[in-house]
C-alpha positions as CSV (number, residue, x, y, z in Angstrom):
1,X,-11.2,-13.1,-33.0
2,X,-12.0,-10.0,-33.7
3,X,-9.4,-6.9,-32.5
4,X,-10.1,-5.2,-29.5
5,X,-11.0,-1.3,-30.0
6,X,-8.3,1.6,-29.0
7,X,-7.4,2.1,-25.4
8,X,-9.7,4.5,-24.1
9,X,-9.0,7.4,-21.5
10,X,-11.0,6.6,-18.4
11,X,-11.1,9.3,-15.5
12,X,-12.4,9.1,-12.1
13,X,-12.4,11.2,-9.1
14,X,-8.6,11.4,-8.5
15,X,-7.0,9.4,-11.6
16,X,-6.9,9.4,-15.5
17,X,-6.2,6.3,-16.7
18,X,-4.8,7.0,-20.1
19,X,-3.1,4.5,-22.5
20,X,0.5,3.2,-22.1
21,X,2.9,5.2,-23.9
22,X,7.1,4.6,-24.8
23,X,7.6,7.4,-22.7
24,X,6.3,5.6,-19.4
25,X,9.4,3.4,-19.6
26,X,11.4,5.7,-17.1
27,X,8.6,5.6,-14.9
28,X,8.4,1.9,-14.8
29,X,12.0,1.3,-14.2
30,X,12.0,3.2,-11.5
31,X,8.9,2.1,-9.5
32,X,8.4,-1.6,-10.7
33,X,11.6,-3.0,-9.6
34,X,10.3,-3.2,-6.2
35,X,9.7,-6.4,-4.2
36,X,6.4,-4.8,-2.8
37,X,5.5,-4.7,-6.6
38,X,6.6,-8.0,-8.1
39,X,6.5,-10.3,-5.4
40,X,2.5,-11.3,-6.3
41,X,3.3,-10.9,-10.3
42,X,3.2,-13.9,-12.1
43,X,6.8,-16.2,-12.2
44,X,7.3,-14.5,-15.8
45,X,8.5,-11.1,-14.8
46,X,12.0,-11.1,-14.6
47,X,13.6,-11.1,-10.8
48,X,16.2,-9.1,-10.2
49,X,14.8,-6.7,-12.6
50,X,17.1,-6.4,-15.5
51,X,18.2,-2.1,-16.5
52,X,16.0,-3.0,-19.8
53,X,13.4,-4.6,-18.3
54,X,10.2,-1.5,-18.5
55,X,11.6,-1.1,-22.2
56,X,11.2,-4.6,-23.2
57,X,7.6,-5.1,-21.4
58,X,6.3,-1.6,-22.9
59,X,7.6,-2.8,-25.9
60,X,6.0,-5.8,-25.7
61,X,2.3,-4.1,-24.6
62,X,2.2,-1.8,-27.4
63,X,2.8,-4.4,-29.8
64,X,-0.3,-6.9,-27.9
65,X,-1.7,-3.6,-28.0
66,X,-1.5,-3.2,-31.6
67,X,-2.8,-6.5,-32.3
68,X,-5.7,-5.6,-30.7
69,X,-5.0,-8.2,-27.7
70,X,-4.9,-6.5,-24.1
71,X,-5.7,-3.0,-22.9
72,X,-2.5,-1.6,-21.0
73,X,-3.3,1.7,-18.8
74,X,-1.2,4.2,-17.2
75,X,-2.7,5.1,-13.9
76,X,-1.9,8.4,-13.5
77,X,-3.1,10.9,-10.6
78,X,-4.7,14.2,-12.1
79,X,-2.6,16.9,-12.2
80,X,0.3,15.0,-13.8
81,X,1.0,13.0,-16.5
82,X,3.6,10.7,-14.9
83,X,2.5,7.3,-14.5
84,X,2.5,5.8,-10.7
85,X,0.8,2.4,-11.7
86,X,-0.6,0.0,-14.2
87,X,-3.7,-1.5,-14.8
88,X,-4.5,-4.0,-17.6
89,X,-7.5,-6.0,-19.3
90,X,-8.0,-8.6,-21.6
91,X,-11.0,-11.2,-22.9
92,X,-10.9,-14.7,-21.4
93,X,-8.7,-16.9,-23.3
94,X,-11.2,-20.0,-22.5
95,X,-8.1,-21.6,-20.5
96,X,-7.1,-19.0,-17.5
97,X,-9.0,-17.8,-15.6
98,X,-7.7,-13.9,-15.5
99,X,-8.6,-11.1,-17.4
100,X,-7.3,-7.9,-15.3
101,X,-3.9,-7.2,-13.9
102,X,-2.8,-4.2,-11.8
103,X,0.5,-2.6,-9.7
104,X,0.9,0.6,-8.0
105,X,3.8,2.9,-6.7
106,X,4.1,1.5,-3.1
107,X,4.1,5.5,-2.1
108,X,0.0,5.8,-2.7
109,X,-0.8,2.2,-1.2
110,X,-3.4,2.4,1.3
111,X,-5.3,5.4,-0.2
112,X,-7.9,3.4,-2.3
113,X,-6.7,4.3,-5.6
114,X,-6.0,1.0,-7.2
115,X,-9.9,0.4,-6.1
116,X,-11.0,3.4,-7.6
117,X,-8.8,2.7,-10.9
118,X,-10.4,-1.1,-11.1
119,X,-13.8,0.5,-10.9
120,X,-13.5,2.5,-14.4
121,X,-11.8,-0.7,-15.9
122,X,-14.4,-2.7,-14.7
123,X,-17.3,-0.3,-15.8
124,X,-15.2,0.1,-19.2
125,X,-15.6,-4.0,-19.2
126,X,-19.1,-4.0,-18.3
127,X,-20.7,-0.9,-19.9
128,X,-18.8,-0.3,-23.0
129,X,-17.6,-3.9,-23.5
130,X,-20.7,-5.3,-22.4
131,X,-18.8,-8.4,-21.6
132,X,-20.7,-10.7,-18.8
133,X,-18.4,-11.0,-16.4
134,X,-14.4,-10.6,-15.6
135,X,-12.1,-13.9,-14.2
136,X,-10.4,-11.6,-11.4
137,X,-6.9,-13.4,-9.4
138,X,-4.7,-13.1,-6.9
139,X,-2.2,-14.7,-4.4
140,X,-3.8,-15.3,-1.4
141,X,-1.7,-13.7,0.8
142,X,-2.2,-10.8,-1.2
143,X,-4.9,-9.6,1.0
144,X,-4.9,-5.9,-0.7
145,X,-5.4,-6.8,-4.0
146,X,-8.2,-9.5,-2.7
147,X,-9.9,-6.8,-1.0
148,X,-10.5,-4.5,-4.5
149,X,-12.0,-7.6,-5.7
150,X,-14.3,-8.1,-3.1
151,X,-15.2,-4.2,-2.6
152,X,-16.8,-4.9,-6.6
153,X,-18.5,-7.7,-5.4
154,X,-16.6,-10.3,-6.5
155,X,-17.3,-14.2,-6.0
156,X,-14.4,-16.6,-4.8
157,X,-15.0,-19.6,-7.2
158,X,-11.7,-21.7,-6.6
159,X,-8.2,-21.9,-5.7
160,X,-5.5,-23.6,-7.3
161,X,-1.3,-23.3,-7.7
162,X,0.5,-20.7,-9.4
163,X,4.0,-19.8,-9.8
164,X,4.6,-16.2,-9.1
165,X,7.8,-14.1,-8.3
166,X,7.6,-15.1,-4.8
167,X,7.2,-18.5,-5.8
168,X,4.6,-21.3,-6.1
169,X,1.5,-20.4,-3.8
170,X,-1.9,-20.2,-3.6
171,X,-4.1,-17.9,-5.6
172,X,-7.5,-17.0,-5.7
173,X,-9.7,-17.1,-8.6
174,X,-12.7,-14.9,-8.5
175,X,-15.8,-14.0,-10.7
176,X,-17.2,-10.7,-11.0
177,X,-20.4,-11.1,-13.3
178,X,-21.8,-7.3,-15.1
179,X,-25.2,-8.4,-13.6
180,X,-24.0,-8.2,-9.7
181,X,-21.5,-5.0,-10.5
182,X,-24.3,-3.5,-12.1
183,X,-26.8,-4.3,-9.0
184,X,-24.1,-2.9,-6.4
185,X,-23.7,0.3,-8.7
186,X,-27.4,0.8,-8.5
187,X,-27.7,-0.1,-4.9
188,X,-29.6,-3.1,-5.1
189,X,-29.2,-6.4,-4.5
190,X,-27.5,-8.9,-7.1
């Protein structure tokens, strides 16, 4: 398959989503180990979060990153460079059904920011990409992170078991095809 292009900077009204960098680590270890944060993350993520735990994962995106694999951005607000979220994207494996992942400092929940940050990933996906459409989850009773996806117009399509940090629940799988984002962009129908 071939390598995904470079992480691009993507900016919208209030954020810059720039490119993970070593020196978000800090950052990370001090907002991620959060229960508001993890407790929807898949089972994988480490719980209690370990004092090594941003380094390793950074580590680990930037070498997927490398490879051309996954597209790992800082979501920062503008006006500073210090990363208060994450927000990832990847193709479809052909197997699961989830190509875009996303957290955010529990301090700006609420404020529409992790919508406006899934817009320019999605619109990166769509326009630049030109991929057809994006396999979107979450745990249902993760009714904030459900909401983005249904603010871009997003399709339930099934639910099914998954193990996250929280433990084995529910989650939603959604589709999100370029032809309906694109239709709600311009205003018409899909």
């Amino acid at each position: 398959m071939t390598p995904l292009p470079p992480t691009p900077t993507l900016e919208t009204r209030r954020l810059i989503l720039r490119p993970l960098e070593p020196g978000d680590t800090p950052a990370i270890q001090r907002i991620f180990p959060q229960w508001e944060v993890v407790r929807w993350l898949h089972a994988s993520v480490p719980w209690p979060y370990p004092p090594d735990g941003a380094e390793t994962h950074v580590t680990q995106c930037l070498e997927a990153r490398a490879r051309g694999e996954k597209f790992h951005w800082a979501i920062t607000l503008k006006g500073s460079d210090e990363l208060r979220g994450r927000i990832d994207l990847w193709r479809f494996d052909g197997r699961n059904r989830d190509m875009r992942g996303f957290w955010l400092d529990p301090e700006l929940h609420g404020q529409g920011l992790m919508t406006e940050a899934a817009e320019a990933v999605t619109g990166y996906a769509f326009e630049v990409l030109e991929w057809p459409w994006l396999y979107l989850t979450n745990a249902v009773d993760n009714r904030a992170s459900a909401r983005v996806k249904e603010k871009q117009g997003a399709v339930e399509v099934a639910r099914e078991r998954h193990a996250y940090v929280s433990g084995e629940i529910d989650r939603q799988v959604w589709l999100l095809t370029r032809e309906a984002w694109l239709a709600r962009r311009a205003g018409r129908p899909a």
